[in-house]
PyMOL CGO cylinders between C-alpha atoms (Angstrom):
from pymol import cmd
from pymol.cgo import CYLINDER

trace = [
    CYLINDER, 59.72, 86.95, 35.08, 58.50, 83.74, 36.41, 0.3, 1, 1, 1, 1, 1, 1,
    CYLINDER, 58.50, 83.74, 36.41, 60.48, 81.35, 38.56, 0.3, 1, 1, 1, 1, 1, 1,
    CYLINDER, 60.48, 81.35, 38.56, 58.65, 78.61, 37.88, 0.3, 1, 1, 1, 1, 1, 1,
    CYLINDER, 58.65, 78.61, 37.88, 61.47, 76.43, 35.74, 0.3, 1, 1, 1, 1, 1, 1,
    CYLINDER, 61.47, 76.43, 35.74, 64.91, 75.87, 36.30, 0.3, 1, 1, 1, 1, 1, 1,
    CYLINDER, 64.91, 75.87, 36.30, 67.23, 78.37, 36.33, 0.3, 1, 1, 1, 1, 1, 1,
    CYLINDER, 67.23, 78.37, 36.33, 68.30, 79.21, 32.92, 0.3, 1, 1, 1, 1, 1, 1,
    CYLINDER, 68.30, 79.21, 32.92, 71.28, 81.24, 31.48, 0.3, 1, 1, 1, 1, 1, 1,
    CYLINDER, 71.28, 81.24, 31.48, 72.03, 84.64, 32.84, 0.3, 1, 1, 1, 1, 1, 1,
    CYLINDER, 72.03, 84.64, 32.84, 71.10, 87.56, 30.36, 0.3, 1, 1, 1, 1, 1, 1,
    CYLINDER, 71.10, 87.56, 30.36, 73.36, 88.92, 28.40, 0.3, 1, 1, 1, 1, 1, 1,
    CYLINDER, 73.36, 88.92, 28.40, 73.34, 92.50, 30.15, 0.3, 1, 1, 1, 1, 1, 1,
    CYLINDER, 73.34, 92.50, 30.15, 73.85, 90.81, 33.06, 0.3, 1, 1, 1, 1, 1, 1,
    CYLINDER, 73.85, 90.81, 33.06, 76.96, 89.15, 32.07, 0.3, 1, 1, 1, 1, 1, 1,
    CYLINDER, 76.96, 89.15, 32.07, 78.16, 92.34, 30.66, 0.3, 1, 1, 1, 1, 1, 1,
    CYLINDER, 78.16, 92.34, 30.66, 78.03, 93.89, 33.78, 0.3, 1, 1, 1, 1, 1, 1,
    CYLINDER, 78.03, 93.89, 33.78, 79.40, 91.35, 36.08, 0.3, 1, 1, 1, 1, 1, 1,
    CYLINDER, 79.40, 91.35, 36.08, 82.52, 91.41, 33.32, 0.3, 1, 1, 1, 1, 1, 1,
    CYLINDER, 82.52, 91.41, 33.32, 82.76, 95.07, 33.89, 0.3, 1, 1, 1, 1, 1, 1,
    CYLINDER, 82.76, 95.07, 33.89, 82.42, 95.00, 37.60, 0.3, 1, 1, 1, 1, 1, 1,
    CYLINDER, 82.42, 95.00, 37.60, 85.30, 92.23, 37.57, 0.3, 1, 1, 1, 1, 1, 1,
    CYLINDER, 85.30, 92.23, 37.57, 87.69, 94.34, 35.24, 0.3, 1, 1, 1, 1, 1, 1,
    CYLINDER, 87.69, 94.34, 35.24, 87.38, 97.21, 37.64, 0.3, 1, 1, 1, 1, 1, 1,
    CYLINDER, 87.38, 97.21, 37.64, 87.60, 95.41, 40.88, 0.3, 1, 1, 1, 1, 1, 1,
    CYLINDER, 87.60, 95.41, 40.88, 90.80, 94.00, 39.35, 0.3, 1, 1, 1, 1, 1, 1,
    CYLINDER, 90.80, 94.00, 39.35, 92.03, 97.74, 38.58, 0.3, 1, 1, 1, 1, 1, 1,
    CYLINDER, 92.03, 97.74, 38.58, 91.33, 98.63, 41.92, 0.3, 1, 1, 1, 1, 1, 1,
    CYLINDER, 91.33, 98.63, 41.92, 93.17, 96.02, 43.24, 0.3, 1, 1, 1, 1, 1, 1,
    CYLINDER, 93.17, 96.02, 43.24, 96.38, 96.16, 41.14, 0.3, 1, 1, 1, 1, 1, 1,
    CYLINDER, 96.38, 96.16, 41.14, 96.36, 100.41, 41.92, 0.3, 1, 1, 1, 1, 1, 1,
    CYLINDER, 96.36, 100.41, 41.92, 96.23, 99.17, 45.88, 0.3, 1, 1, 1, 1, 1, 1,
    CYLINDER, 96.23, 99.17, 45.88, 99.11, 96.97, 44.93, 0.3, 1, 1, 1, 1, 1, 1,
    CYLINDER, 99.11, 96.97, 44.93, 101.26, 99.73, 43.24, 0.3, 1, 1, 1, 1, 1, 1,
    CYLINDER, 101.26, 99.73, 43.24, 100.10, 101.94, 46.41, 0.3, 1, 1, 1, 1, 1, 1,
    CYLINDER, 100.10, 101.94, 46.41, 101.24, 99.76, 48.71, 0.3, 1, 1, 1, 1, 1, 1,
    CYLINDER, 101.24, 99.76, 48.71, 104.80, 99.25, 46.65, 0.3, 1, 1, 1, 1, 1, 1,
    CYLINDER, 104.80, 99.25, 46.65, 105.17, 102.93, 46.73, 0.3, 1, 1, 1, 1, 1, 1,
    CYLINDER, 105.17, 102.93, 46.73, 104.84, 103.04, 50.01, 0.3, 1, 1, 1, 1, 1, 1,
    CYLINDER, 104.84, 103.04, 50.01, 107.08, 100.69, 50.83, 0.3, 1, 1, 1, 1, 1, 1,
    CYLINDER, 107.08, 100.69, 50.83, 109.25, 102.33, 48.29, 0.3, 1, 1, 1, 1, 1, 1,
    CYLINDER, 109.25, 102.33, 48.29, 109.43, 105.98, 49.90, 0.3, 1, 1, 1, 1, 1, 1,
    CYLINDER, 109.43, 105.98, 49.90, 109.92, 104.47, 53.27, 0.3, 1, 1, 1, 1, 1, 1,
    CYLINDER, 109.92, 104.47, 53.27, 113.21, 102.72, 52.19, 0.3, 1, 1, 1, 1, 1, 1,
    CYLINDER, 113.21, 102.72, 52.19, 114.01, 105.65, 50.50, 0.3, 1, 1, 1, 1, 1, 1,
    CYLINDER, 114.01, 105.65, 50.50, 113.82, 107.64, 53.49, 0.3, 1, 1, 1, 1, 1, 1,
    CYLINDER, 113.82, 107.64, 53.49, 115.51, 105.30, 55.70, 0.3, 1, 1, 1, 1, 1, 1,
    CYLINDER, 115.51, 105.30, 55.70, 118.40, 105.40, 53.41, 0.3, 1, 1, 1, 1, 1, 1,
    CYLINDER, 118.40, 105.40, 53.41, 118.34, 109.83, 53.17, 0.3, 1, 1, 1, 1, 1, 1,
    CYLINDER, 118.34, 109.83, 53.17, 117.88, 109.44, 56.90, 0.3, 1, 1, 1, 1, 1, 1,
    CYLINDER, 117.88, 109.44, 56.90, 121.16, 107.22, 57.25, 0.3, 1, 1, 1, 1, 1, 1,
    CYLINDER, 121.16, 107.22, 57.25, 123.22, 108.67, 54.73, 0.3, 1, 1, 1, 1, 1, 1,
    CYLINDER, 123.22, 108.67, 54.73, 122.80, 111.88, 56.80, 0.3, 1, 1, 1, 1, 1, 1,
    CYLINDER, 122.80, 111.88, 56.80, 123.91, 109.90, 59.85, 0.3, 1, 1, 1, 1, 1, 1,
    CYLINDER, 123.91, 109.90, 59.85, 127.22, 108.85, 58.52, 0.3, 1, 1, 1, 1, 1, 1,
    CYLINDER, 127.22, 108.85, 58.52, 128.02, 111.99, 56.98, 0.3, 1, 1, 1, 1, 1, 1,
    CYLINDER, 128.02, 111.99, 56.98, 127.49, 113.28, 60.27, 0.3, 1, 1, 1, 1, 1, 1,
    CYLINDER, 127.49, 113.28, 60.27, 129.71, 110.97, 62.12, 0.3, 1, 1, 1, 1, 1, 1,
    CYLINDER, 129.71, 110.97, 62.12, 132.07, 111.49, 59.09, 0.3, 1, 1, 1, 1, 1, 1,
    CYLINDER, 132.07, 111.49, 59.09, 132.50, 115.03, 59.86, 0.3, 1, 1, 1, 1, 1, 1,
    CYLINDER, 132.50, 115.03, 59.86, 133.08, 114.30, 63.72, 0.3, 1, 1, 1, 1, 1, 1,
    CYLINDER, 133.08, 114.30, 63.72, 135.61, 112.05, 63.29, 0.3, 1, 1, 1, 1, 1, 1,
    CYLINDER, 135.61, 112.05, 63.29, 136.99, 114.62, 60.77, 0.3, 1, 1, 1, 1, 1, 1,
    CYLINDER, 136.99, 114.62, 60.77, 136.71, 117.24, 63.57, 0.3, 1, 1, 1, 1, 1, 1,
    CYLINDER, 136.71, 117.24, 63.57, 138.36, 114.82, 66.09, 0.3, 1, 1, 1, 1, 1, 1,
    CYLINDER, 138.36, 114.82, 66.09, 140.55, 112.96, 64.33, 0.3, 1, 1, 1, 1, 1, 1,
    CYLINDER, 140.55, 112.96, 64.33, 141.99, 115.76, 61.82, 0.3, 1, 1, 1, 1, 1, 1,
    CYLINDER, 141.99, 115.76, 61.82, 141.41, 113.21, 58.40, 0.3, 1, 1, 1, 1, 1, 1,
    CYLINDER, 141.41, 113.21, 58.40, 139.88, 113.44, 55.51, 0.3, 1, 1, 1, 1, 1, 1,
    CYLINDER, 139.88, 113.44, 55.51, 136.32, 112.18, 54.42, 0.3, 1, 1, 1, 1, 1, 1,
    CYLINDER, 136.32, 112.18, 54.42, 137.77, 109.18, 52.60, 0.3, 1, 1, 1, 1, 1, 1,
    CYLINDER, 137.77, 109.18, 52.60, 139.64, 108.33, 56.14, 0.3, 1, 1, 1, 1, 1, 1,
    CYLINDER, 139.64, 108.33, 56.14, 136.66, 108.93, 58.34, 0.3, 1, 1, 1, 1, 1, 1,
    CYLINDER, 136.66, 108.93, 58.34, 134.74, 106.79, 56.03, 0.3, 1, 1, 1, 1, 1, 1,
    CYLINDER, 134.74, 106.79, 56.03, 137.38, 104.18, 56.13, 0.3, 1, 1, 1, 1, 1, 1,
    CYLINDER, 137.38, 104.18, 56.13, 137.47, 104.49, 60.07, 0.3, 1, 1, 1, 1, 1, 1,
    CYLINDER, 137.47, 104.49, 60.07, 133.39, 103.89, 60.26, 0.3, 1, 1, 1, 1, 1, 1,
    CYLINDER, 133.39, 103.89, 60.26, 133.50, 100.81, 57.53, 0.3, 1, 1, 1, 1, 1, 1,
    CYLINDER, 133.50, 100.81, 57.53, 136.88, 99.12, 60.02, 0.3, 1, 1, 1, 1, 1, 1,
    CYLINDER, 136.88, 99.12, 60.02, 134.55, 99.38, 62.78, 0.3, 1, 1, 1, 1, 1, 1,
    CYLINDER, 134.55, 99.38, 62.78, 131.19, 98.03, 61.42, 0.3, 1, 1, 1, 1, 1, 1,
    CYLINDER, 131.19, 98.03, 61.42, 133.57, 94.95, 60.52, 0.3, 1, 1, 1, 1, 1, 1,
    CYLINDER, 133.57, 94.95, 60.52, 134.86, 94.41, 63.59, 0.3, 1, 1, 1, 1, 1, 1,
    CYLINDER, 134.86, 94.41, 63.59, 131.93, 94.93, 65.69, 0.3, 1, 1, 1, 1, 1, 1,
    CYLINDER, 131.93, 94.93, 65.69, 129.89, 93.02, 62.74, 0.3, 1, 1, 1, 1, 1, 1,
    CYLINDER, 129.89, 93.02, 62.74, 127.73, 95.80, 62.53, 0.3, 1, 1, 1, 1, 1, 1,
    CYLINDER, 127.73, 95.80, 62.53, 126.13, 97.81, 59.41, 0.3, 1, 1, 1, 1, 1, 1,
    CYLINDER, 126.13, 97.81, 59.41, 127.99, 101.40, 59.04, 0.3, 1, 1, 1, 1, 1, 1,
    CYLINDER, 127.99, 101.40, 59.04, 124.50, 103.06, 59.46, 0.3, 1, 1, 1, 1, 1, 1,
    CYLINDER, 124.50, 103.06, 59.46, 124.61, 101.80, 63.58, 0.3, 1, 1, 1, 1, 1, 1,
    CYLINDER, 124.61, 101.80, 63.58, 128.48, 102.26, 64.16, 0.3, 1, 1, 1, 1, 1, 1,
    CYLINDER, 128.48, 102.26, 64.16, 127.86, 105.85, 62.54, 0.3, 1, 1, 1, 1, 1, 1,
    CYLINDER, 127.86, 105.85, 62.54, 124.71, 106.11, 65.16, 0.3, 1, 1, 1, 1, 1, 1,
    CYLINDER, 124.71, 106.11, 65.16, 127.22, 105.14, 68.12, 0.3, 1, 1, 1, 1, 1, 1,
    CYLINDER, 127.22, 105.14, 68.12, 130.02, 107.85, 66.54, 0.3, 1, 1, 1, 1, 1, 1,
    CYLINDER, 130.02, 107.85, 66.54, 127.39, 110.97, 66.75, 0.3, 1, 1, 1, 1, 1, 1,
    CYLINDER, 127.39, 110.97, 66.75, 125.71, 109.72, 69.95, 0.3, 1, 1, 1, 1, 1, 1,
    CYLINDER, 125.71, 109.72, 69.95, 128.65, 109.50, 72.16, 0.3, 1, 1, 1, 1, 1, 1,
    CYLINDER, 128.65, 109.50, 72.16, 130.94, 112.12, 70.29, 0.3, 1, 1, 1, 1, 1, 1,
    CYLINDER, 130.94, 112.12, 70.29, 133.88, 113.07, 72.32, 0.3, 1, 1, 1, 1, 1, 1,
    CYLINDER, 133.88, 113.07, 72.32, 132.98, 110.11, 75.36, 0.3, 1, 1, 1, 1, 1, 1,
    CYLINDER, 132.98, 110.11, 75.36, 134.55, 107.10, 73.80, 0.3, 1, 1, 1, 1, 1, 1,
    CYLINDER, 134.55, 107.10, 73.80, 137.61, 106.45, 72.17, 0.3, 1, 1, 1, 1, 1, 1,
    CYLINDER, 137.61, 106.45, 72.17, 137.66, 105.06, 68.59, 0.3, 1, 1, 1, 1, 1, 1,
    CYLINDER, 137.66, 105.06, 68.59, 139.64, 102.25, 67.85, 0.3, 1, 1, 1, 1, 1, 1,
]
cmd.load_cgo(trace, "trace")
């Protein structure tokens, strides 16, 4: 092939090619974006096992202390996050951390 003359239109193959190289790069891409969303996914989801577990410990400690039921140890944690302006996961935190060493409410 001579190079001669201008440049002219890219060969068919060629284009077929470059098409197909495109449509996968584009797969690729889109699986790395549903990777990454999974991710993200599995990470809230454990964050939200991990705190559930929290407050149902601090639910049975003020159970223990208090002598309530669930509902009322649940009610107990959700008066405090509002009054400290807080999210139940970190008042139920506080509640197993410093069981028996502070006074609730």
């Amino acid at each position: 092939m001579s190079s001669d003359g201008p440049p002219g239109p890219e060969p068919r193959e060629d284009r077929d090619h470059t098409a197909t190289l495109m449509d996968a790069m584009r797969a690729a891409l889109a699986l790395i974006d549903d990777v990454e969303a999974l991710r993200l996914e599995n990470r809230q989801l454990r964050e939200a096992l991990e705190g559930r577990a929290l407050i149902e410990r601090a639910k049975g400690m003020l159970m223990a202390r208090r002598g309530c039921d669930e509902a009322t140890a649940f009610e107990i944690l959700v008066g405090l996050s509002r009054k400290q302006r807080r999210k139940v996961r970190a008042v139920a935190a506080d509640v197993a951390d410093n069981a028996g060493i502070q006074p609730l409410m």
